[in-house]
PDBQT receptor file of N, H, CA, C and O in Angstrom, charges set to zero:
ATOM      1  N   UNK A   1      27.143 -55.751  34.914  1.00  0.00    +0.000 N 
ATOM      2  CA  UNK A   1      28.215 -55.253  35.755  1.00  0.00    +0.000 C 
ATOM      3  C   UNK A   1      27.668 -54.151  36.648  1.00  0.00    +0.000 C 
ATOM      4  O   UNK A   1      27.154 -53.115  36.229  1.00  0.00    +0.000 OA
ATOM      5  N   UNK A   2      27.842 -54.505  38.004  1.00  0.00    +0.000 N 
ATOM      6  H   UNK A   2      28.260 -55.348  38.345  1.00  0.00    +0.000 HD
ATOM      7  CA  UNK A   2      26.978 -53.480  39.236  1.00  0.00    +0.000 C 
ATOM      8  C   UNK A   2      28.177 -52.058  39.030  1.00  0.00    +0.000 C 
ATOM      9  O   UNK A   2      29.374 -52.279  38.849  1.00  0.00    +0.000 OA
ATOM     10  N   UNK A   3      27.595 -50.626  39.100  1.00  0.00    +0.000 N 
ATOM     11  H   UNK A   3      26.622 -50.447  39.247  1.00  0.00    +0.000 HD
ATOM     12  CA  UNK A   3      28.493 -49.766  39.399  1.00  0.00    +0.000 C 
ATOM     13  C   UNK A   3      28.412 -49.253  40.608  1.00  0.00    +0.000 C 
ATOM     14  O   UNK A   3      27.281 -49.154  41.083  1.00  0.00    +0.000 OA
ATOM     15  N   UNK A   4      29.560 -48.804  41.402  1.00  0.00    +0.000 N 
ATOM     16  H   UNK A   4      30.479 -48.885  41.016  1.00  0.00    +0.000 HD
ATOM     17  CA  UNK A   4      29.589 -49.130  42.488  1.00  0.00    +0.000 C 
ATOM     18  C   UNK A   4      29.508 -47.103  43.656  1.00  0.00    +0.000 C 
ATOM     19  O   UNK A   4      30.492 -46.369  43.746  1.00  0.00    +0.000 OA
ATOM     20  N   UNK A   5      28.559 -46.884  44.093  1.00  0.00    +0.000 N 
ATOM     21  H   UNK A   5      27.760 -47.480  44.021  1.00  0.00    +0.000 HD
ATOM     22  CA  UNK A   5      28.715 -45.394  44.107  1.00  0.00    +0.000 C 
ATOM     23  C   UNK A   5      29.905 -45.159  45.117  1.00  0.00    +0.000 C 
ATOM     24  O   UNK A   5      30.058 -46.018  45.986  1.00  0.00    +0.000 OA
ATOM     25  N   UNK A   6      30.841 -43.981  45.083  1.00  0.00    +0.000 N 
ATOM     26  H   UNK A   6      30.716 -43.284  44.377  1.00  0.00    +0.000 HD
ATOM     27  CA  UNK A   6      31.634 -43.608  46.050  1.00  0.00    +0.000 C 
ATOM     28  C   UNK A   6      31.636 -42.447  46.538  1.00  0.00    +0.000 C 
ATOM     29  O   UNK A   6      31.170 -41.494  45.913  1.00  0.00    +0.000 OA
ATOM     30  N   UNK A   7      32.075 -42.356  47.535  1.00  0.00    +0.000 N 
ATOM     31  H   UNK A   7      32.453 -43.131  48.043  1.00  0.00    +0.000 HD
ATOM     32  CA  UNK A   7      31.274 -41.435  48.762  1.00  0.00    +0.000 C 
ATOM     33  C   UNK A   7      32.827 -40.207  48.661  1.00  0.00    +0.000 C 
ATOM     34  O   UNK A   7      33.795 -40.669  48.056  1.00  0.00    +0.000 OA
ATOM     35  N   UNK A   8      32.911 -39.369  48.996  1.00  0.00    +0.000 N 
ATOM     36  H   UNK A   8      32.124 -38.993  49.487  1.00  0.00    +0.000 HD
ATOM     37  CA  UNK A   8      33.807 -38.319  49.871  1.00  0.00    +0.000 C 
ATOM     38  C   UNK A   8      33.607 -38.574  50.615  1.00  0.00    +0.000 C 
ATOM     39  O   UNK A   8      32.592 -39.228  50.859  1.00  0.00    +0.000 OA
ATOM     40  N   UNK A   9      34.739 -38.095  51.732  1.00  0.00    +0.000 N 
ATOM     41  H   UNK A   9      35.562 -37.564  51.533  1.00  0.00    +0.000 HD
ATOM     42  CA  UNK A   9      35.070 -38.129  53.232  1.00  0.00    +0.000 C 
ATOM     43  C   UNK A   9      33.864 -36.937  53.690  1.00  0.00    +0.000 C 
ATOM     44  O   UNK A   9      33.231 -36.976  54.745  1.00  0.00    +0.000 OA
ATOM     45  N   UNK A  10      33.752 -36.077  52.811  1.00  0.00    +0.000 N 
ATOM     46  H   UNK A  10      34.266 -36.046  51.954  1.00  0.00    +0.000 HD
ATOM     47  CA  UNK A  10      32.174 -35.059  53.221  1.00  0.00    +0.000 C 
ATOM     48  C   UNK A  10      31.377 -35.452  53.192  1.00  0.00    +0.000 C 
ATOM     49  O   UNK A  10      30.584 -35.273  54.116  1.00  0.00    +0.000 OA
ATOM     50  N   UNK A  11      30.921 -36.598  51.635  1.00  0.00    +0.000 N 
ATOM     51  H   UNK A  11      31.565 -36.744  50.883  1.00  0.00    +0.000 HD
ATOM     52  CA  UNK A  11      29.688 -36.940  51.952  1.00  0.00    +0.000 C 
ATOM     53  C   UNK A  11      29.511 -37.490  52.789  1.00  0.00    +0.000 C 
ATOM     54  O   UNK A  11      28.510 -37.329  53.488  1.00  0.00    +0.000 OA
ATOM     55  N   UNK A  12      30.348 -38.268  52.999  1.00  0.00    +0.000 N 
ATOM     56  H   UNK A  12      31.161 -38.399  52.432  1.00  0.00    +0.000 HD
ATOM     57  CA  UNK A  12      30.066 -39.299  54.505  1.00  0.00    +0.000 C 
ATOM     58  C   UNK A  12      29.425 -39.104  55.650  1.00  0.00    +0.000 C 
ATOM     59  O   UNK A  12      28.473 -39.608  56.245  1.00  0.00    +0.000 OA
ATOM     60  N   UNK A  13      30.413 -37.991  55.854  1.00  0.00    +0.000 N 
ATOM     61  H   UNK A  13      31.187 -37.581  55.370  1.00  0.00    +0.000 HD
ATOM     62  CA  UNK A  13      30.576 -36.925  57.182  1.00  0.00    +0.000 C 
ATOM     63  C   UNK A  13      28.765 -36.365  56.940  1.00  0.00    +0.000 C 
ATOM     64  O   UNK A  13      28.056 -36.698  57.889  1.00  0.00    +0.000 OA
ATOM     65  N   UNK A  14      28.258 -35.833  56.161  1.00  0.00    +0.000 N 
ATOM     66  H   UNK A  14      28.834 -35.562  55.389  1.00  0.00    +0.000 HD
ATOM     67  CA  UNK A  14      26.775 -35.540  56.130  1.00  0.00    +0.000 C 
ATOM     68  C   UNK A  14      25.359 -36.417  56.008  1.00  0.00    +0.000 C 
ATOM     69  O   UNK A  14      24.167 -36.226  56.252  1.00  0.00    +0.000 OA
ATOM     70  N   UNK A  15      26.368 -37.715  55.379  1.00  0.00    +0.000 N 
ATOM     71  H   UNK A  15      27.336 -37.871  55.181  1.00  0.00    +0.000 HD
ATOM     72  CA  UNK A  15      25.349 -38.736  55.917  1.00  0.00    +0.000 C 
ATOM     73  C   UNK A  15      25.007 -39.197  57.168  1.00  0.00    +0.000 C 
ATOM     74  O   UNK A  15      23.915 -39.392  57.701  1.00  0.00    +0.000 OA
ATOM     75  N   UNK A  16      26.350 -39.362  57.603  1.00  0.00    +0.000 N 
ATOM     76  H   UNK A  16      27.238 -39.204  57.169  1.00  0.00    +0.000 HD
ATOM     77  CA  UNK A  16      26.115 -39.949  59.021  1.00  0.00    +0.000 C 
ATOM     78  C   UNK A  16      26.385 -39.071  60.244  1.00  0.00    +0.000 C 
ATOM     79  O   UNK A  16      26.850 -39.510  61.296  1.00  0.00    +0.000 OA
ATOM     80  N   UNK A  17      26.013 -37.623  59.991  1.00  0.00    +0.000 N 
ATOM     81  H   UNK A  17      25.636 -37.266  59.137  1.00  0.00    +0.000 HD
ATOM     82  CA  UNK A  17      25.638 -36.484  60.730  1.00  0.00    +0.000 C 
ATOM     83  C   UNK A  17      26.827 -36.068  61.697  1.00  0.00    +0.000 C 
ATOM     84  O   UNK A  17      26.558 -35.626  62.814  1.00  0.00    +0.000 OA
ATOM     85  N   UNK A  18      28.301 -36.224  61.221  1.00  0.00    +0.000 N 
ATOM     86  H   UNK A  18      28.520 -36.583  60.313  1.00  0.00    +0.000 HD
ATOM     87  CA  UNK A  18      28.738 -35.728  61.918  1.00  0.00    +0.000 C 
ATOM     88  C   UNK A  18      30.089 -34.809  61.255  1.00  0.00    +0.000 C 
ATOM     89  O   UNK A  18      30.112 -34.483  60.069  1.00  0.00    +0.000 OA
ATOM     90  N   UNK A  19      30.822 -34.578  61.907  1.00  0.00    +0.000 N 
ATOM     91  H   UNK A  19      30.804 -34.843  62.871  1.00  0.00    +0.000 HD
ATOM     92  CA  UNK A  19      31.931 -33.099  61.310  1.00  0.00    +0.000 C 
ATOM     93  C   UNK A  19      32.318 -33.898  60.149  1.00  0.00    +0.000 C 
ATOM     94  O   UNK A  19      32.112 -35.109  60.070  1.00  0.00    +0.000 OA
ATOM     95  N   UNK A  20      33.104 -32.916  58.906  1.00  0.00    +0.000 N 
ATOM     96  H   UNK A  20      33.271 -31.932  58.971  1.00  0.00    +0.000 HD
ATOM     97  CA  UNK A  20      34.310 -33.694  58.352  1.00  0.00    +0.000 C 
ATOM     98  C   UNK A  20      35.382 -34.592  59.022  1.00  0.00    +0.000 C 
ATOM     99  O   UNK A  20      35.668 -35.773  58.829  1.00  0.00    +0.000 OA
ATOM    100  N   UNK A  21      36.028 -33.403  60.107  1.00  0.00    +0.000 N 
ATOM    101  H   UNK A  21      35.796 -32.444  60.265  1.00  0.00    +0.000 HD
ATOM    102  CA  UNK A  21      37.318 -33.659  60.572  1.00  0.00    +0.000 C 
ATOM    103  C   UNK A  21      37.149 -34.976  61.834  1.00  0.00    +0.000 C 
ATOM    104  O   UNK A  21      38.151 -35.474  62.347  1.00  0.00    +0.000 OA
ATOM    105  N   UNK A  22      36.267 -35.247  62.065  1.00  0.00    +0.000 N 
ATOM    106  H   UNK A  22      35.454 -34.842  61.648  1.00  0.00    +0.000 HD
ATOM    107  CA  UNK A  22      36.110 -36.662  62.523  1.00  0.00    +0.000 C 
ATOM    108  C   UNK A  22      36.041 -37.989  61.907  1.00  0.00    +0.000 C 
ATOM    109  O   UNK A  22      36.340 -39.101  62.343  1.00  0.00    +0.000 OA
ATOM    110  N   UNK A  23      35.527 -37.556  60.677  1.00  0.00    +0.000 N 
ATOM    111  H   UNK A  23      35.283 -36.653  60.323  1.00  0.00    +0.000 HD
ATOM    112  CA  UNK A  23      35.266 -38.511  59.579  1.00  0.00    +0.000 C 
ATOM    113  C   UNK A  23      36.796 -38.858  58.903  1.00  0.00    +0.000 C 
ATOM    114  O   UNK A  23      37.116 -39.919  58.367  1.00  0.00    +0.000 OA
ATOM    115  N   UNK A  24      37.613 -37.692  59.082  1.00  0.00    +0.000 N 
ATOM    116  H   UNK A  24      37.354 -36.829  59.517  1.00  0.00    +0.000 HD
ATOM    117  CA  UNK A  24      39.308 -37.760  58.258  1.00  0.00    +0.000 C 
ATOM    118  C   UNK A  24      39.766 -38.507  59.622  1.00  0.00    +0.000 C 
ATOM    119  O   UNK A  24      40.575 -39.431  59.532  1.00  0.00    +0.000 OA
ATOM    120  N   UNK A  25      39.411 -38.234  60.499  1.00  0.00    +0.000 N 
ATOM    121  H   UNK A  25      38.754 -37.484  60.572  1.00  0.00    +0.000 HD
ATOM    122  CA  UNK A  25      40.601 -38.956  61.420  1.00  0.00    +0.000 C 
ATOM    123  C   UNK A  25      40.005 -40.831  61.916  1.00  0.00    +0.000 C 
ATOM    124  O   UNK A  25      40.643 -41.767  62.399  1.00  0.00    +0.000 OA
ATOM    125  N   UNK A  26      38.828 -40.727  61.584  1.00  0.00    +0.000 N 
ATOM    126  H   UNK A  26      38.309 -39.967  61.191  1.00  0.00    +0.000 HD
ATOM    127  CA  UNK A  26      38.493 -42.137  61.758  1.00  0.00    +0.000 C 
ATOM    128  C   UNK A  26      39.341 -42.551  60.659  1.00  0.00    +0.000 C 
ATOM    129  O   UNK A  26      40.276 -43.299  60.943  1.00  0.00    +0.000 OA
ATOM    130  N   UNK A  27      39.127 -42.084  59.064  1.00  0.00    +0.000 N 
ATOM    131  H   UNK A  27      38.367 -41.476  58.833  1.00  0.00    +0.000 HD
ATOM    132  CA  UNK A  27      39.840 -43.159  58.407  1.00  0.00    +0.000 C 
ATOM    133  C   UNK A  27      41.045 -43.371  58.089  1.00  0.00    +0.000 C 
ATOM    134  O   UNK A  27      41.506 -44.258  57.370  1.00  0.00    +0.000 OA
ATOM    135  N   UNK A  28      41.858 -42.055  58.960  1.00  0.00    +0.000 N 
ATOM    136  H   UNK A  28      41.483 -41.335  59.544  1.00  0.00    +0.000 HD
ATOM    137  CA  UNK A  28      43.353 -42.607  59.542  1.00  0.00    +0.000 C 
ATOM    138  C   UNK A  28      43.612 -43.521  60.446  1.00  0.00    +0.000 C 
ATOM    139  O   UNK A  28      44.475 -44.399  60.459  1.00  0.00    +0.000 OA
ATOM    140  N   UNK A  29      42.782 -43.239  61.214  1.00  0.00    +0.000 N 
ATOM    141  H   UNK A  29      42.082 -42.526  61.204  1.00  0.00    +0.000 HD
ATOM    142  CA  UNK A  29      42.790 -44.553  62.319  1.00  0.00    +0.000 C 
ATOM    143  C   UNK A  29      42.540 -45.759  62.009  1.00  0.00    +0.000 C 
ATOM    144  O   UNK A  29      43.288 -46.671  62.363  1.00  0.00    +0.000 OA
ATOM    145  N   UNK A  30      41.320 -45.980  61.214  1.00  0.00    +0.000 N 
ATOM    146  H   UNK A  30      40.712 -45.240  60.926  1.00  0.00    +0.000 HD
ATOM    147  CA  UNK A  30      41.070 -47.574  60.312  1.00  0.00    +0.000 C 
ATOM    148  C   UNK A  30      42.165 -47.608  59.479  1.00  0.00    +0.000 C 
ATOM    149  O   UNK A  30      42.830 -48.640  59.573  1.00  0.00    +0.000 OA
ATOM    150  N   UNK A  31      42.582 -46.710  58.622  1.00  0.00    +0.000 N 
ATOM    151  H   UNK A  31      42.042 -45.872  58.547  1.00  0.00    +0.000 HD
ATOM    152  CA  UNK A  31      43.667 -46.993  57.879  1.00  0.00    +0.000 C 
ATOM    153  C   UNK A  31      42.945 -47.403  56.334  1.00  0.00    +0.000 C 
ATOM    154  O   UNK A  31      43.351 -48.182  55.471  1.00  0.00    +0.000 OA
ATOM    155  N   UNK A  32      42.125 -46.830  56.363  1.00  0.00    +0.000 N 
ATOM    156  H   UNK A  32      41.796 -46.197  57.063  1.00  0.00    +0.000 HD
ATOM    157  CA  UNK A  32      40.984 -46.943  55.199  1.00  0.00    +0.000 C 
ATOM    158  C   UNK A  32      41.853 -46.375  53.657  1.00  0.00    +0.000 C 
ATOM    159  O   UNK A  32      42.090 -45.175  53.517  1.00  0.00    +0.000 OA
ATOM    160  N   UNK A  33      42.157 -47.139  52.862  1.00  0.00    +0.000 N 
ATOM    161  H   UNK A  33      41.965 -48.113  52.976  1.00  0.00    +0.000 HD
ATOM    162  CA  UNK A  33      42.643 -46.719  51.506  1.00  0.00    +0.000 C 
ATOM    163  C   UNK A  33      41.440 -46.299  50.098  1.00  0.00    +0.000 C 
ATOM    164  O   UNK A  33      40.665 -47.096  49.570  1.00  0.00    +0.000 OA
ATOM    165  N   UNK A  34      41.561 -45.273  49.860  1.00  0.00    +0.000 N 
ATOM    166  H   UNK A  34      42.191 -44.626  50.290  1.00  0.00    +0.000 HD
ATOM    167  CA  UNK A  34      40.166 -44.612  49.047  1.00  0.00    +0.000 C 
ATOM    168  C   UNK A  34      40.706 -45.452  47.652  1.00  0.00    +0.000 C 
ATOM    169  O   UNK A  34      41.750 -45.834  47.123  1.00  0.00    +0.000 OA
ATOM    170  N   UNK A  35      38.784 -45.457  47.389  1.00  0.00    +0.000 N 
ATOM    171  H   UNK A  35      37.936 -45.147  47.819  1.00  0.00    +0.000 HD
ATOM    172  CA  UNK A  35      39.380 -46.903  46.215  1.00  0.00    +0.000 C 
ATOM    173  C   UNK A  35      39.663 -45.812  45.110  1.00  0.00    +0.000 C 
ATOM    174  O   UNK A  35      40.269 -46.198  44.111  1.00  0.00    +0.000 OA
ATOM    175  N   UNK A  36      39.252 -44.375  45.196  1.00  0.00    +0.000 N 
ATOM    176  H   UNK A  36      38.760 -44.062  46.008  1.00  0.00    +0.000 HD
ATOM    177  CA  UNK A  36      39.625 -43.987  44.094  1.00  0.00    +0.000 C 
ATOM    178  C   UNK A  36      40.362 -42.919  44.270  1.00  0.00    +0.000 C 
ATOM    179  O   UNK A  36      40.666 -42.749  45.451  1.00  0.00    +0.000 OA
ATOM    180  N   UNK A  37      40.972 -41.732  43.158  1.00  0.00    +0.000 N 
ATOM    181  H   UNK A  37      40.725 -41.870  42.199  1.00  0.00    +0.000 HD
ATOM    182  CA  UNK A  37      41.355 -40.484  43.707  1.00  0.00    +0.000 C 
ATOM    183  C   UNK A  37      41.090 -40.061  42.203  1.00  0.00    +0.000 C 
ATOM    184  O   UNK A  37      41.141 -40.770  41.198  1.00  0.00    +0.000 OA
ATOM    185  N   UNK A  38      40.633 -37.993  42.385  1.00  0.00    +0.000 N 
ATOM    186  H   UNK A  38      40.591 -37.418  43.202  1.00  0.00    +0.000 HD
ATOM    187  CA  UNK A  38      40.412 -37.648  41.382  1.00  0.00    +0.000 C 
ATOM    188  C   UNK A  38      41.032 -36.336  42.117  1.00  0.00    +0.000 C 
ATOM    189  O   UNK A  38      40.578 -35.712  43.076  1.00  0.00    +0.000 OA
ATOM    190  N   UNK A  39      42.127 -36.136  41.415  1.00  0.00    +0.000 N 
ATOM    191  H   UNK A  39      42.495 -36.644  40.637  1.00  0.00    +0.000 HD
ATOM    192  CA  UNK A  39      42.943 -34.471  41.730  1.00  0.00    +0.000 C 
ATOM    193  C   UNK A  39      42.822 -35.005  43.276  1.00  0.00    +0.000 C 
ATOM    194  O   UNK A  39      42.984 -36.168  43.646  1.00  0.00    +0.000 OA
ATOM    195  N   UNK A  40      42.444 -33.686  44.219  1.00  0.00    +0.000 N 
ATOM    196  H   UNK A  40      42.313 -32.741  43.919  1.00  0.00    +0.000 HD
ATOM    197  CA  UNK A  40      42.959 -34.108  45.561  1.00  0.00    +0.000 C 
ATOM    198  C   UNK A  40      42.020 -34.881  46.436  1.00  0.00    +0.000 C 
ATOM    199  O   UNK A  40      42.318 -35.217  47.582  1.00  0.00    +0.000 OA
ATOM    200  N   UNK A  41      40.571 -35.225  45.705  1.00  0.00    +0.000 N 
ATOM    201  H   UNK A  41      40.329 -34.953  44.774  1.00  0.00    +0.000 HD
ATOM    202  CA  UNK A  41      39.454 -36.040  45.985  1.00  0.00    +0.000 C 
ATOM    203  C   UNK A  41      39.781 -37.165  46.433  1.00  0.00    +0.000 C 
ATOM    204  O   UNK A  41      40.697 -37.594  45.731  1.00  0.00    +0.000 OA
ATOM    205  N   UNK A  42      39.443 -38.070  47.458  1.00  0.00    +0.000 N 
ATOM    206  H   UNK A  42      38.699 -37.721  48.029  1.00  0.00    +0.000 HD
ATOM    207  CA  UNK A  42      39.562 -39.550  47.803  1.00  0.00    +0.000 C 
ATOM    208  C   UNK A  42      37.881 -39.916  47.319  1.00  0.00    +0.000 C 
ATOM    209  O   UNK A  42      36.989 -39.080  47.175  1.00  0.00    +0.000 OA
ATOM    210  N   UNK A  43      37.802 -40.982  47.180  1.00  0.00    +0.000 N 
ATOM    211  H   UNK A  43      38.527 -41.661  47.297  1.00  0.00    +0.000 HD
ATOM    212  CA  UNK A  43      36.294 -41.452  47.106  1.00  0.00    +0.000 C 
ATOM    213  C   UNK A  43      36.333 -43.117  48.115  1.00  0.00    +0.000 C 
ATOM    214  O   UNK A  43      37.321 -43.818  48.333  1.00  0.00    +0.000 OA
ATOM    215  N   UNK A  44      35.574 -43.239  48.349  1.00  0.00    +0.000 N 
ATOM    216  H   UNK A  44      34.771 -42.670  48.171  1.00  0.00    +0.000 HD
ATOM    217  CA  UNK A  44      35.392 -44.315  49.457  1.00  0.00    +0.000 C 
ATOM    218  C   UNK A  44      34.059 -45.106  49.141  1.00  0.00    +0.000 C 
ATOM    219  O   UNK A  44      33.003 -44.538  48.864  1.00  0.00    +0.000 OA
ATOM    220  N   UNK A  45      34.222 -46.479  49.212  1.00  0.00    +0.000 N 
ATOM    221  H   UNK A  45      35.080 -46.940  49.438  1.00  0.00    +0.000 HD
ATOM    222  CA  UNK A  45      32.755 -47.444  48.952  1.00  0.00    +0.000 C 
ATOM    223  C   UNK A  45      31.912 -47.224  50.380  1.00  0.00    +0.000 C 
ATOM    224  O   UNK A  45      32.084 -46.636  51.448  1.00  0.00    +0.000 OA
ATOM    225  N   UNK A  46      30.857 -48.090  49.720  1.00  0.00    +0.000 N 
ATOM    226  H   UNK A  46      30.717 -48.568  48.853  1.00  0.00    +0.000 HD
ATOM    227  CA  UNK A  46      29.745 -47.746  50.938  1.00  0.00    +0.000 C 
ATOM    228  C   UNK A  46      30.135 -48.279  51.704  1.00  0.00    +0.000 C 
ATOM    229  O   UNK A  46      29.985 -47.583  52.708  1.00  0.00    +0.000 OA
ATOM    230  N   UNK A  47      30.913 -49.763  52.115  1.00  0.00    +0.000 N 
ATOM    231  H   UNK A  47      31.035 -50.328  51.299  1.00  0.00    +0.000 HD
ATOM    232  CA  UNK A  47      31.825 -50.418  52.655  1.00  0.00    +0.000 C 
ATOM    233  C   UNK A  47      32.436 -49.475  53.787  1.00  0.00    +0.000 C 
ATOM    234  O   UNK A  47      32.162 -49.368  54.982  1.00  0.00    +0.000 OA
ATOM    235  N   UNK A  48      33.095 -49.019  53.209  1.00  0.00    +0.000 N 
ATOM    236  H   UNK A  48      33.317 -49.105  52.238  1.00  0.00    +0.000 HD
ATOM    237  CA  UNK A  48      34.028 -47.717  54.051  1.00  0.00    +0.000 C 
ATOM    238  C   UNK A  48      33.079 -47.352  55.063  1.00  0.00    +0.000 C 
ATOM    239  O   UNK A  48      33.213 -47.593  56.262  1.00  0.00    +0.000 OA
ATOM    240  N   UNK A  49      31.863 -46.605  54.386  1.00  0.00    +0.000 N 
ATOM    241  H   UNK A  49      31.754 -46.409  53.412  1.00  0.00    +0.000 HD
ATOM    242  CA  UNK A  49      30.520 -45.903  55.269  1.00  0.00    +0.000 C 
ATOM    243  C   UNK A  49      30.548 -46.844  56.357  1.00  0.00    +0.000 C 
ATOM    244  O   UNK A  49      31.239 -46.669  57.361  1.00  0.00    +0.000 OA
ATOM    245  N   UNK A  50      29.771 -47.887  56.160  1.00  0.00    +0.000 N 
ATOM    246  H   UNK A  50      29.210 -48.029  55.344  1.00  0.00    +0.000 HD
ATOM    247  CA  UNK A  50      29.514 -49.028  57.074  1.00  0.00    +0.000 C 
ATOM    248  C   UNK A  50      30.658 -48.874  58.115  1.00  0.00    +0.000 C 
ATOM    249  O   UNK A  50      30.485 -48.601  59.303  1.00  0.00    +0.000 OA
ATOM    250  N   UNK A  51      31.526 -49.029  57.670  1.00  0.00    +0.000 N 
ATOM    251  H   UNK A  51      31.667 -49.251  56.705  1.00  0.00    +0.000 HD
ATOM    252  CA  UNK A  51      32.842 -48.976  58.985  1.00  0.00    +0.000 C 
ATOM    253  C   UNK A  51      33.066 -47.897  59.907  1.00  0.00    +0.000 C 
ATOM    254  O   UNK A  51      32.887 -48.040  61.116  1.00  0.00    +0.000 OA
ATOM    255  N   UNK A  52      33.609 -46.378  59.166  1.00  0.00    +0.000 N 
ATOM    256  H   UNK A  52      33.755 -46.262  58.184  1.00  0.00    +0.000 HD
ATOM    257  CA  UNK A  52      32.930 -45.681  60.022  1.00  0.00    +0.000 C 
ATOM    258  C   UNK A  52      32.142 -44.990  60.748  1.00  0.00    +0.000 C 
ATOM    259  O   UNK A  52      32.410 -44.262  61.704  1.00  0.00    +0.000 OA
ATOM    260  N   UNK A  53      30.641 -45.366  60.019  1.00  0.00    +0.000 N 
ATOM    261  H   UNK A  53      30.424 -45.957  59.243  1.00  0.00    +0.000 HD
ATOM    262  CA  UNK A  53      29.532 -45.265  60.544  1.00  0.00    +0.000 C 
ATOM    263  C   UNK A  53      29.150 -46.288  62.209  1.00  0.00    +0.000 C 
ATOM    264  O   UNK A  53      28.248 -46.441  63.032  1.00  0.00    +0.000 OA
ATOM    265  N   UNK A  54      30.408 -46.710  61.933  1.00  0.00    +0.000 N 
ATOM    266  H   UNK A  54      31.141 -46.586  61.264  1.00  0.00    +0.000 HD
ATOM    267  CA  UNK A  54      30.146 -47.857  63.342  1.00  0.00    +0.000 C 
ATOM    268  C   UNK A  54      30.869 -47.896  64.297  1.00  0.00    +0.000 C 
ATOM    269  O   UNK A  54      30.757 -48.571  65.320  1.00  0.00    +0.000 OA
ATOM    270  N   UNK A  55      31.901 -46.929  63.902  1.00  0.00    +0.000 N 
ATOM    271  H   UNK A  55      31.992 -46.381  63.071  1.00  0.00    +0.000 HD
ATOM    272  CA  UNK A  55      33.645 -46.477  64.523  1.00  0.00    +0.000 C 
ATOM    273  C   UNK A  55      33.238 -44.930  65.072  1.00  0.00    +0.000 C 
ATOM    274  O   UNK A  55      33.969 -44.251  65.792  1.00  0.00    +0.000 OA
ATOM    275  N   UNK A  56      31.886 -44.520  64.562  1.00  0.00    +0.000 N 
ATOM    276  H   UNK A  56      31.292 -45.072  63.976  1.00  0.00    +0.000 HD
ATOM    277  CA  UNK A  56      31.471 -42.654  65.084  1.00  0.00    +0.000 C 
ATOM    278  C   UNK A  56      29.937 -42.730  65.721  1.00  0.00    +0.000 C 
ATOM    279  O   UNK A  56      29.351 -41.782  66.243  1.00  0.00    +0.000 OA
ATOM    280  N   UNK A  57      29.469 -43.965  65.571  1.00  0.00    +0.000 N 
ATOM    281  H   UNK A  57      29.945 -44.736  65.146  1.00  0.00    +0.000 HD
ATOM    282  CA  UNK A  57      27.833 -43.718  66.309  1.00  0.00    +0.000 C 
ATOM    283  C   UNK A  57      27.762 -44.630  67.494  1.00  0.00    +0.000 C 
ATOM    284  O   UNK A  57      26.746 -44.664  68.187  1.00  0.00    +0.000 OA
TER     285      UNK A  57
């Protein structure tokens, strides 16, 4: 069984070199649902990355 890593809307945002608050409003705009939540944490698949890594570069 593959485990699957999930990202924050920060990590994201520092992977793919750009603000948080661009990274929150792309995935209002995709409409991106975080596969997970922990307290006020979203977590997001690499999936997600891919998308708005392609929706911000």
């Amino acid at each position: 069984m593959a485990t699957e890593t999930l990202l924050t809307a920060s990590a994201i945002a520092k992977e793919i070199g750009v603000s948080d608050a661009k990274v929150k409003k792309a995935i209002v705009e995709l409409g991106l649902v975080p596969t997970a939540k922990k307290g006020c944490c979203s977590y997001f698949t690499a999936e997600d990355k891919k998308k708005l890594k392609a929706v911000l570069s």
